[in-house]
N, C-alpha and C positions, 0 to 999 in steps of 0.2 A: 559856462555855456551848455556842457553836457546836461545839465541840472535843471536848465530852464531858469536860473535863479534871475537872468536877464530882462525876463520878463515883469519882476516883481519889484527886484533891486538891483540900484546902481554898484559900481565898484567902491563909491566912495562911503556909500551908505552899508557895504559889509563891514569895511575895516570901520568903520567909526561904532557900528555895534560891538566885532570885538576887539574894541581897544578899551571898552568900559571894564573888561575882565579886570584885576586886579588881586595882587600875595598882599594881603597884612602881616606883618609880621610882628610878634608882641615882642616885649623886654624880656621875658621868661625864652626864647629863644622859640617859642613854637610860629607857625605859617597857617592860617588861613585864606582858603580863596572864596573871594568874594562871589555873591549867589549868582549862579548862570539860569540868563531868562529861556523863556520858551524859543524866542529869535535866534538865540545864540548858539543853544542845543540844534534846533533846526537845522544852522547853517553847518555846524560840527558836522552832523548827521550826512548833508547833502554833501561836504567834502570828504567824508571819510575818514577823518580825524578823529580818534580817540576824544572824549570829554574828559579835561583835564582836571585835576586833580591836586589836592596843594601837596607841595612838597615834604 
């Protein structure tokens, strides 16, 4: 609400953006995370949360 994001996007349409995020994880034991769109980065941004990073 502080963000205005209310304006643009519902609640159901943040978390359904990041629920798209996704860890691969290969057989070799390594973690990739899957590509964060502009939207995603965005909302990161507007909450204040660190852009995450694979493990």
């Amino acid at each position: 609400k502080e963000q205005d994001l209310y304006k643009s996007y519902t609640l159901s349409e943040v978390i359904y953006e990041l629920k798209k995020l996704r860890v691969v994880t290969l057989n070799s034991g390594k973690s990739y995370l899957t590509e964060i769109s502009k939207k995603q980065r965005m909302l990161f941004e507007k909450f204040g949360v660190p852009i995450p990073v694979a493990p």
